[in-house]
C-alpha positions as CSV (number, residue, x, y, z in Angstrom):
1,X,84.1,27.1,193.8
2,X,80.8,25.0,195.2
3,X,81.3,27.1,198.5
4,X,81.7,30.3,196.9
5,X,78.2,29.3,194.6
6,X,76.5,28.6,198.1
7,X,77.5,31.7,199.4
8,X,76.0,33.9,196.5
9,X,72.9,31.7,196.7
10,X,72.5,32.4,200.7
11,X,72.8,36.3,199.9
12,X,70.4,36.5,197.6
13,X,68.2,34.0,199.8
14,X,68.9,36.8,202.6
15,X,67.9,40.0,199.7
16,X,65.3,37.6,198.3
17,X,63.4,37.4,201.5
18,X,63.9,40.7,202.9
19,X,63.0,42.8,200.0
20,X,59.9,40.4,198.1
21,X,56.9,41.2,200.4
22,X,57.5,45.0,199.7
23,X,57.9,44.5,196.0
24,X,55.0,42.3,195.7
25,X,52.8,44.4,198.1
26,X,54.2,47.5,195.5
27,X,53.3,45.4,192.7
28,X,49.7,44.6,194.1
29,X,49.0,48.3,195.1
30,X,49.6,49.2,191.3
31,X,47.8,46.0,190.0
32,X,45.1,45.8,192.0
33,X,45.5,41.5,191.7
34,X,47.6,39.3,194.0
35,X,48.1,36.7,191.5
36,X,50.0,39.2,189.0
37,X,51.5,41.4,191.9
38,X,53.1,37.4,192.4
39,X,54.4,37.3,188.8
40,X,55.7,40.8,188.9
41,X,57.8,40.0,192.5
42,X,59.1,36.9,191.0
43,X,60.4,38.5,187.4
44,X,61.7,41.1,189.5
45,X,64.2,38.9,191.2
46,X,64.4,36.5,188.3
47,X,66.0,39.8,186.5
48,X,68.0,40.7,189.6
49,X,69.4,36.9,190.2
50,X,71.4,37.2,186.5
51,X,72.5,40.4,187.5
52,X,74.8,39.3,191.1
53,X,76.7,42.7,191.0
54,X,73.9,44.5,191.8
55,X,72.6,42.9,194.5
56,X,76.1,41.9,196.2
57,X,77.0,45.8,196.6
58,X,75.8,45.7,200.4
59,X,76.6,49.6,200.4
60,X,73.9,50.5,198.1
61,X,70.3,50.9,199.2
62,X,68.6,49.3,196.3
63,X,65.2,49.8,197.3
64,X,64.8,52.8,194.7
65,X,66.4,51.0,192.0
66,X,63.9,47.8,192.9
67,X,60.7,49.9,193.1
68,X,61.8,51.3,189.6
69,X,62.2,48.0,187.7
70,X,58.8,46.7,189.5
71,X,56.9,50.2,187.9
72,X,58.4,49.5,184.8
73,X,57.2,45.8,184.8
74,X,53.6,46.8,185.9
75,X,53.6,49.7,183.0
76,X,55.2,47.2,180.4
77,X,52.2,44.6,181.7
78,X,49.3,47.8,181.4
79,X,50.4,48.1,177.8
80,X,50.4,44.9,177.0
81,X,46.6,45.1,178.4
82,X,45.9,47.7,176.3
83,X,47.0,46.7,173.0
84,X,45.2,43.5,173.8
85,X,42.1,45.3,174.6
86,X,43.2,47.5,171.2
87,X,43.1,44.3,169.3
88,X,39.8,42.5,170.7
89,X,38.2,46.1,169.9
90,X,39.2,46.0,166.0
91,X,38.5,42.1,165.8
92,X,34.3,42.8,167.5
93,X,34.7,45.8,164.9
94,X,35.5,44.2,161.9
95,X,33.1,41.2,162.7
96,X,30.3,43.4,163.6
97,X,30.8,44.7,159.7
98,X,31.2,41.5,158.3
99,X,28.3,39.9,159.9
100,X,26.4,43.3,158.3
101,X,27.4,42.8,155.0
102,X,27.5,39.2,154.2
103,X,23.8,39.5,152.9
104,X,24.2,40.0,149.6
105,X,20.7,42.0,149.8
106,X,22.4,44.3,152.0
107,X,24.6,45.3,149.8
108,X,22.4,45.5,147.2
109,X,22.4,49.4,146.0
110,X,18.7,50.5,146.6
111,X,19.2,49.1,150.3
112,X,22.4,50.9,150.1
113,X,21.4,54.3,150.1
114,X,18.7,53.8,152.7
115,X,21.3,52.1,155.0
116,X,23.7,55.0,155.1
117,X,20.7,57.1,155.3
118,X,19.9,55.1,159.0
119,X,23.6,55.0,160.3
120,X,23.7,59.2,159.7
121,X,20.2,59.5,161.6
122,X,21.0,57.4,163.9
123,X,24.6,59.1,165.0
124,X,22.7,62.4,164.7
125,X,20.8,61.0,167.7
126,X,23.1,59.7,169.5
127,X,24.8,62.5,172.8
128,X,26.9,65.0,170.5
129,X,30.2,63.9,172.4
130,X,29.4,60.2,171.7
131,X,28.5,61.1,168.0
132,X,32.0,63.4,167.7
133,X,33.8,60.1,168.6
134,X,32.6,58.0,167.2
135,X,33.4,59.9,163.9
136,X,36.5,60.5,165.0
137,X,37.2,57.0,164.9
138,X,35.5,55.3,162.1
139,X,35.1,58.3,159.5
140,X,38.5,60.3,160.1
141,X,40.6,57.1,161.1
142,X,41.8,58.6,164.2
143,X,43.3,55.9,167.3
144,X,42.1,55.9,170.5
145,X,45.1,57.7,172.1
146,X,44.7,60.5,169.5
147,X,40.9,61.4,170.0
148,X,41.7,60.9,173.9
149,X,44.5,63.7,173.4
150,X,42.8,66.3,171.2
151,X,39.5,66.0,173.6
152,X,41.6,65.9,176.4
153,X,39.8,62.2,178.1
154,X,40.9,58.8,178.8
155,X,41.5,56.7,176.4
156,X,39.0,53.8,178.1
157,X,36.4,57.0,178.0
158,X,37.4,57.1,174.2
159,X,36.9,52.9,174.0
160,X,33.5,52.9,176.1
161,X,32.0,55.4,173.8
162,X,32.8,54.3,170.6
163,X,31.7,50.6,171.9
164,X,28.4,52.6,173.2
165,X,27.5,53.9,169.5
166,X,28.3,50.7,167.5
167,X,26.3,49.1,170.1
168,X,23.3,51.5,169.0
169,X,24.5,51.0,165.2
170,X,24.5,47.5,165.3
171,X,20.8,47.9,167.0
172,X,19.0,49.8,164.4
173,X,21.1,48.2,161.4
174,X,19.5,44.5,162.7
175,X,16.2,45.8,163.1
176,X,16.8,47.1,159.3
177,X,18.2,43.9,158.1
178,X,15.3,42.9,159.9
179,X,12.7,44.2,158.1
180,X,14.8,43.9,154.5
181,X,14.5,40.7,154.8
182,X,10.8,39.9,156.3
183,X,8.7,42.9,154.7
């Protein structure tokens, strides 16, 4: 039984080293990063390892099937990145608005008015793609990848504009705290 483990463990030494520079060079052209075009090689034949019938077959040419589970990895790891980035998006969001509104004063309803009176003039001058957005975001409750389909852009176009106009929001609203506070 020990000499038929060795033997498995030599062929896959022999697939292992033939086949990991191109999935890791496949991996690195999609990532862009040596380090994770690494990772993705080794998962690759950490999930082929537990699967010996697939890699024993020497009369298949497995280089399709070895491409395919390296895309998927790569895609699986670029939505992972994006929910990420999804998440650090709502948590700068929702502190931006918190660190608005914990003044009391702020809140206060004759400052009210006059805020929501700013944010309106201040979208109105902000580019009218920026502005539609924006809105399209905060005011109707759309995601990212829905704006990015109905205007028919990326979804990081989508991410840097709406970024772009809370930037300018948050500007103007500090200078109004600003003067709330000091005049």
């Amino acid at each position: 039984m020990e000499n038929n483990d060795r033997q498995i463990e030599l062929k896959f030494q022999k697939f292992f080293t033939a086949n990991f520079p191109k999935v890791k060079n496949f991996a690195q052209m999609l990532l862009k990063s040596e380090a994770e075009a690494e990772d993705v090689a080794q998962d690759v034949f950490c999930k082929l390892w537990l699967q010996p019938e697939i890699w024993l077959d020497t009369d298949r040419d497995l280089d399709n099937y070895i491409f395919i589970m390296t895309r998927n990895i790569v895609l699986n790891i670029f939505k992972h990145q994006q929910i990420e980035q999804e998440y650090q998006d709502e948590v700068i969001e929702k502190t931006f608005l918190y660190e608005l509104t914990e003044k009391e004063e702020v809140l206060n309803n004759v400052y009210y008015k006059e805020m929501l009176m700013i944010i309106q003039l201040t979208l109105e001058k902000m580019p009218k793609r920026r502005r539609l957005i924006f809105e399209l975001s905060r005011f109707r409750g759309l995601s990212h990848k829905e704006i990015a389909d109905k205007l028919d852009v990326s979804i990081r176009t989508i991410e840097h504009q709406v970024y772009l106009a809370l930037i300018e929001l948050k500007k103007i609203l500090i200078l109004f705290i600003f003067f709330l506070k000091y005049f």
